[in-house]
N, C-alpha and C positions, 0 to 999 in steps of 0.2 A: 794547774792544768787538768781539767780533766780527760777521761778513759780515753771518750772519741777526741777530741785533740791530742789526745798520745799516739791513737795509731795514725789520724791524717797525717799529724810531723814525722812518725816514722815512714811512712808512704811517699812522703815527700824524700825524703833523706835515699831512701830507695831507690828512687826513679832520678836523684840526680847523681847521685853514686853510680848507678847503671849505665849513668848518658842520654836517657831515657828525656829527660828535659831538653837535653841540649839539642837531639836530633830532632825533638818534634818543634824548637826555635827556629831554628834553619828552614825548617818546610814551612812553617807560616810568616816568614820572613822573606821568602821567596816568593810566597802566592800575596804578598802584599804587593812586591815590587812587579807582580806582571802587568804590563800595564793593560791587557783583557784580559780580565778575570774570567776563569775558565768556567762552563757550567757545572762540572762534576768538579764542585771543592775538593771531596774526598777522594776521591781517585787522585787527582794532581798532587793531593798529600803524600798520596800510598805510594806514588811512582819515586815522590822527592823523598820520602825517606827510604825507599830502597831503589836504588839506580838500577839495579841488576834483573829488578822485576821483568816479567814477561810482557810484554804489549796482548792488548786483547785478541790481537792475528798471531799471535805468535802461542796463546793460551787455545784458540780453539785449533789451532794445527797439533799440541803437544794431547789435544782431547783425542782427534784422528788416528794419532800415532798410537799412542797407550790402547785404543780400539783394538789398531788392527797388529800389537803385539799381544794382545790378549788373544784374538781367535790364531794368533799362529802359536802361540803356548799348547792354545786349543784342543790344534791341529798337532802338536807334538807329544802332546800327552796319549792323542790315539793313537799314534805311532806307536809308542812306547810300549802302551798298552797291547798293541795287538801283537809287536814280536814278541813279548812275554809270553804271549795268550800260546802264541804257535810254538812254542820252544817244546820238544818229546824228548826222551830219552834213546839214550843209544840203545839196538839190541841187547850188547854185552852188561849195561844200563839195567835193562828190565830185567833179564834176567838176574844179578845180582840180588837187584832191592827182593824180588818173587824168595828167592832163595833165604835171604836174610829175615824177609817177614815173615815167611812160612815157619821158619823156626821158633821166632820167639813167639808167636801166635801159640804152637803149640806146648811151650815150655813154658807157656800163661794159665798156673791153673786155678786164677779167677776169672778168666774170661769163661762166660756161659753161651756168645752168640752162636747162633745158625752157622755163621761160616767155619766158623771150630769146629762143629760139631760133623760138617758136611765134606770139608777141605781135608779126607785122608792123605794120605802119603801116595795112597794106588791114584787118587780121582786127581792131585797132584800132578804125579808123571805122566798123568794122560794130557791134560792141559795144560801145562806150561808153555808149549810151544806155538801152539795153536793162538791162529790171528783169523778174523773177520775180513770179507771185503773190503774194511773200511779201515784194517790193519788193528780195530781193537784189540788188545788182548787181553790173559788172563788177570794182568797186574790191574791194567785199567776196571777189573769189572771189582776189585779185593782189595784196591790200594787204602780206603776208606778205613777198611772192617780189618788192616793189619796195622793202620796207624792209628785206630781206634777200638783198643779193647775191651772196651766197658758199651760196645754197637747193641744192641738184641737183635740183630740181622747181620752186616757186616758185607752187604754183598748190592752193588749196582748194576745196572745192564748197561753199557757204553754205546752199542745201537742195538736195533732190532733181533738183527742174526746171531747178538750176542745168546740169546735165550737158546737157541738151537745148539748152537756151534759148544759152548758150555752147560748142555742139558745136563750131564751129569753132577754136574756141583748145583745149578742154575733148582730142578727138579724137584729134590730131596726137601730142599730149601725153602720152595713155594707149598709142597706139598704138608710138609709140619705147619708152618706157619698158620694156612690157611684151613688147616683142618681136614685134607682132601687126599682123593687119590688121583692128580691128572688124568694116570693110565685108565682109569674107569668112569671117569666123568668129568668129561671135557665142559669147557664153559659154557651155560646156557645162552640164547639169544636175550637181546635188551628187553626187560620189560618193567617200565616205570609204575605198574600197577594205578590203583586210585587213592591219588592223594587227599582225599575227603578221608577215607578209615581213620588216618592221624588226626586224634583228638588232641587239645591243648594236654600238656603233661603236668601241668601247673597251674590249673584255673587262679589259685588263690596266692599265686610269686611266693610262696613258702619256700620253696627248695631250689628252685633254676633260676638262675641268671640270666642265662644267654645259651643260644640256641643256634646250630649252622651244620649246614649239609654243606660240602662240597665236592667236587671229582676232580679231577687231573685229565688230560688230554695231550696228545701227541698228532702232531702232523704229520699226515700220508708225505713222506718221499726228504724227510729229515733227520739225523740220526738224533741220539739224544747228547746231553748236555759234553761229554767229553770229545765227543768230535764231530760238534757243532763250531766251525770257523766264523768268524765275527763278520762276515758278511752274510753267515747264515741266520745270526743274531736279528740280524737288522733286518734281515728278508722278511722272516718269521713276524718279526713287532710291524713289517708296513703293512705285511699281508693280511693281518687282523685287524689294524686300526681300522679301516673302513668297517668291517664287518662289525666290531662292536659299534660305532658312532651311529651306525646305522638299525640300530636295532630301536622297534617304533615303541613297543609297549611303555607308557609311563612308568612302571615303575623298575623297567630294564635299561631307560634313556641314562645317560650321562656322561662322564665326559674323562679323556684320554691322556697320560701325563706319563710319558719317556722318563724314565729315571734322570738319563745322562742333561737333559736339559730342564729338569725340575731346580725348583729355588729352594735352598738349603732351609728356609721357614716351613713351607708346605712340606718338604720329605719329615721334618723332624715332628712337624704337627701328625703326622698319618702313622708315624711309630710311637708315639709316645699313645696314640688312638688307640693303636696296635689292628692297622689297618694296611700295613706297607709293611714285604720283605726287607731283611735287609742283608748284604754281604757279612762274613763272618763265622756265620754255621760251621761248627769244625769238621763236623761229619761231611758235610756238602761239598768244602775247600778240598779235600783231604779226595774226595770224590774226583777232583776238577771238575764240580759243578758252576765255579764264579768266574772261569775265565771270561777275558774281555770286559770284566764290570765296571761299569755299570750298562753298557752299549748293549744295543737291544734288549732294554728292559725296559717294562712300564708296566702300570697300575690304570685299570678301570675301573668307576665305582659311581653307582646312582646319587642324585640328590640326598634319598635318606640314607647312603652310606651302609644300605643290607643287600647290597648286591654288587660285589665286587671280583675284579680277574684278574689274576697275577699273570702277568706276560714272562718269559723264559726267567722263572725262577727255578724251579726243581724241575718241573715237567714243561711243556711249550705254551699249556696253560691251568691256570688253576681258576674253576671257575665256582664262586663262593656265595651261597644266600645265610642269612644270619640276622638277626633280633633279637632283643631283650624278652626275657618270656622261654613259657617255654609252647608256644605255638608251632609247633613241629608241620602240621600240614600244609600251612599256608606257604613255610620256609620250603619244603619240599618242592610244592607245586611251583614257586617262582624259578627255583635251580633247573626245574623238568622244562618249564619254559625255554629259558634261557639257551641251554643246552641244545634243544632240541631248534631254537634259532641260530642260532650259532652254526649248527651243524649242516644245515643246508647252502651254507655259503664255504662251508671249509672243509675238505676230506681228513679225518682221525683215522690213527693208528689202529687197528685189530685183526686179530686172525682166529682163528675157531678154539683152540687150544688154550689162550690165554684172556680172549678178551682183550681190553681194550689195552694196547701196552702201553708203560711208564716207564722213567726211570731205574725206579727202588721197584724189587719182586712185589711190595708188602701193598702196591698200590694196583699191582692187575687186577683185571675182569671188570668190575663194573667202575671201578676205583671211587667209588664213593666210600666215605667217610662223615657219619651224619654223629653231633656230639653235642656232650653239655657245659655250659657251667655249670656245676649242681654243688650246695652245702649239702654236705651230708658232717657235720663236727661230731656225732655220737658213732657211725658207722667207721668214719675215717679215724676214730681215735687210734687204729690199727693199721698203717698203708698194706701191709702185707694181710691181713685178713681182708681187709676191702677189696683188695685185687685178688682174692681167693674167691670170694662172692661173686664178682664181678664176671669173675672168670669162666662161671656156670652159664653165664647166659652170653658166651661169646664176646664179652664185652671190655674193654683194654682200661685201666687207670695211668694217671697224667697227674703231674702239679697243676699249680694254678697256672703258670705260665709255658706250660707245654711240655712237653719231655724231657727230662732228665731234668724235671725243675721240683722244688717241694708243693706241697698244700702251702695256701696261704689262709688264713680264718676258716680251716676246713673246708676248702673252694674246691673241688678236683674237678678237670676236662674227661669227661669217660665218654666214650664212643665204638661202636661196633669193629670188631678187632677183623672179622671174615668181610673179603673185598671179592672173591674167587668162589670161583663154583655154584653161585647162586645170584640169583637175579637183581636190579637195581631193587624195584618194592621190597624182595626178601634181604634186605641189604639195613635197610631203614627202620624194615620191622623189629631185627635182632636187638639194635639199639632201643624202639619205641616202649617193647614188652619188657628189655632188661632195666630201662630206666624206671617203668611203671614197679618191677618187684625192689628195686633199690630203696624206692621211695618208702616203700613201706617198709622195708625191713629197719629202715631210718627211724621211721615213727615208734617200732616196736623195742628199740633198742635204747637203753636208759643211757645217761651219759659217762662216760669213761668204759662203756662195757660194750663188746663185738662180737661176732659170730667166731664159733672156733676153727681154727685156720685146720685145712687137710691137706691137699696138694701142695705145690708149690705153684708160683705167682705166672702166666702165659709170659713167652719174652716179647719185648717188645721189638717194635718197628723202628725204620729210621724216618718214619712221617714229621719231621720238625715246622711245625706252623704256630705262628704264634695266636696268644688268643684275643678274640674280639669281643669286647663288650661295651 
């Protein structure tokens, strides 16, 4: 006998050991004896060998049901979601946790952030008790930056009034960061300058990868992310979807995807892109920046995927131009557009003092953020002299994949560290000039060998975005 004759008879031996012959004798044994034969032989089989089958009426009612036990899963999971969302702490609550972070905060002496450094004992008993209109308090604006001590900032604003109400910790805090003295130079008016000046930074793709300006935005008559109620979520994401759908220019056209009702394909294709927020960020959680997630959130983004807007992710919106290259003007000029589209259909956050307001302190005034992928593998053999370098021209270093990530083949994100005190153009320039001297000092520099480190490294921010290329 041979092979294939060994496994038919054993296939055979199988299927009658099973039963497996016997039942499907029976079923054609039966559709012999009908005496009309049915037109669906197989079906007439499938019913005879399993009696207990569903009738086709009885399969498309079990389709209905399973429907509409899904949208009430749906319907329960928001539920769920939303009493989470609203659950706060007791007074006796906030004060505790205030008390217990504060301590070990300061009995952390490798934490180096802002809020260490700003959060004395005096500025402490001034604010502890102190709440917002909107019942913020000081837990809410430091919960981040006491369960996170490795922050270079440590501190969020919970709404508006937070900035006032907690000027003393709030002040100190923006003022180091951003290199300024509020009390003597309040924030200038917008002025997007001419984005023609920006010349390509990389005619010959030697050193940049990618390339992207973006800014943050807050809506007039919203608070921010912590006491934002999920109907405020949702307000926020209907109020903008017209306005962006509606935006004419070709290369600002395209098209609008709600987190909560995206398909698991497309969300995973747009992060793996690294084109799409996503829940997680420990810093942001730890903020209560994720309540109600994924509800009222969504992603806009053109055909060619360099102009895209994050709906109630960190801020109410994040509005993002980017390409391959390092063509810096053209990127500016679409965000200038954009922006300035946008804004005539929708009132932003700002006041004279701070500029346009954010979340995180580190994003006021103009909250632009314009950045590279840049190889620099000879200059970056050093991350701490590189960020010493960097540092001269106002300029902040990054891993490959954003903050608190490493270099990957020498790839680092570096972009303009000052948001405050000076203008959108003078915003972009900081970045333009310091990335033009990087370049070179990259050229100049032989490999394994850096410039020699003097200061120590600027802290960083809590800006977490991932990168695009």
């Amino acid at each position: 006998m041979t092979s294939l004759e060994q496994k038919r008879e054993a296939f055979r031996k199988y299927l009658e050991s099973a039963g497996a012959i016997d039942c499907l004798s029976k079923a054609l044994i039966r559709l012999y004896q009908e005496q009309e034969k049915p037109d669906d032989a197989c079906k007439f089989i499938r019913q005879t060998m399993c009696e207990t089958c569903p009738t086709d009426e009885e399969v498309a009612n079990m389709i209905v049901e399973l429907a509409d036990a899904r949208q009430e899963i749906c319907c329960l999971k928001r539920e769920i979601v939303s009493y989470k969302g609203e659950l706060r702490r007791s007074a006796s609550e906030v004060a505790l946790a205030l008390e217990e972070g504060f301590k070990k905060l300061q009995e952390d002496e490798e934490c180096t952030s802002l809020l260490k450094k700003h959060l004395t004992q005096e500025v402490f008993d001034e604010l502890k008790e102190k709440k917002t209109a909107l019942k913020s308090t000081l837990l809410d604006c430091i919960q981040s930056g006491l369960e996170n001590h490795d922050s270079g900032v440590g501190i969020y604003a919970s709404d508006a009034e937070c900035y006032e109400l907690f000027a003393p910790l709030f002040n100190p805090i923006i003022d180091e960061y951003h290199g300024i003295n509020l009390a003597e130079a309040p924030h200038p008016a917008s002025d997007w300058g001419d984005a023609s000046t920006f010349e390509n930074l990389d005619p010959e793709n030697e050193f940049i990868i990618s390339t992207r300006v973006r800014c943050g935005r807050s809506i007039e008559g919203f608070p921010f992310n912590p006491r934002l109620k999920m109907a405020m979520y949702e307000e926020i994401m209907d109020r903008i979807k017209p306005v962006l759908t509606g935006l004419e220019e070709d290369d600002l056209k395209g098209e609008f995807h709600p987190l909560e009702t995206m398909s698991d394909e497309l969300k995973q294709q747009l992060i793996d892109d690294h084109y799409l927020f996503k829940e997680g960020d420990r810093f942001l959680q730890a903020a209560e920046a994720c309540r109600f997630w994924p509800i009222g959130r969504a992603i806009y983004y053109n055909e060619a995927k360099n102009f895209v807007v994050w709906v109630n992710e960190e801020d109410h919106l994040r509005i993002i131009s980017m390409e391959k290259g390092g063509d810096l003007g053209a990127i500016y000029q679409r965000l200038v557009r954009a922006v300035e589209a946008i804004g005539k259909d929708v009132a932003f956050s700002r006041n004279d003092q701070f500029g346009f307001l954010t979340f995180c302190p580190s994003n006021l005034g103009t909250t632009i953020r314009a950045s590279v992928h840049i190889k620099l593998p000879n200059l970056g053999s050093n991350r701490a002299k590189l960020e010493e370098e960097a540092g001269k021209f106002n300029l902040q270093v990054r891993g490959t994949r954003g903050e608190h990530t490493d270099s990957e083949g020498g790839v680092f994100d570096i972009s303009n560290k000052r948001r405050l005190g000076l203008t959108e153009f003078d915003a972009v320039s900081e970045m333009y000039n310091g990335i033009k001297q990087l370049i070179d000092l990259e050229k100049s520099t032989e490999p394994g060998e850096a410039p020699p480190a003097e200061d120590a490294a600027p802290a960083e921010g809590e800006d977490e975005e991932p990168p695009a290329e």
